[in-house]
C-alpha positions, 0 to 999 in steps of 0.5 A: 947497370944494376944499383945496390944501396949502401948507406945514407948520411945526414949532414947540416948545412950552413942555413941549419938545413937538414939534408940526408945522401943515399949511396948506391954501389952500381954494377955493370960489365966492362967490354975489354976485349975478347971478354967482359968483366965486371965493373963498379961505380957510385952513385950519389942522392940527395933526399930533399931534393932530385939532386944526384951524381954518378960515376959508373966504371970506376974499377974492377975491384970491389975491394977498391970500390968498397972503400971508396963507397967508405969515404964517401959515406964517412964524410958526407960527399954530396952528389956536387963535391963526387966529381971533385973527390973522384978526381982526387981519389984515382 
């Protein structure tokens, strides 16, 4: 599986902590059936800290994919709220 970066974001927390998340689009192959397709995940880390989340296979679309990488950049999801926001989201 390959990882591409996509964006980082900064947030605070509420200590006055500064905390910053980098996004990675992640690219792999999906067996299904006589052939295979190519599929695409996200991944989620955390700067300060050897915090991250991944969620590989998510879709076949990069148009789907795309904006859910949006979503995440635009509201800071950190790799402990992915789980949460991806049950939501498909």
């Amino acid at each position: 599986m390959r990882q591409v970066y996509v964006d980082s974001c900064g947030a605070v927390d509420e200590t006055g902590t500064s905390l910053w998340f980098n996004y990675y689009l992640l690219i792999g192959e999906m067996d299904v059936g006589p052939f295979f397709c190519e599929s695409y995940g996200v991944r989620i880390t955390q700067r300060e800290r050897e915090n991250e989340a991944e969620v590989p296979n998510v879709t076949t679309s990069a148009a789907r994919i795309d904006r859910l990488l949006e979503l995440l950049v635009r509201n800071c999801v950190t790799p402990e709220s992915l789980p949460d926001v991806m049950a939501d989201w498909l």
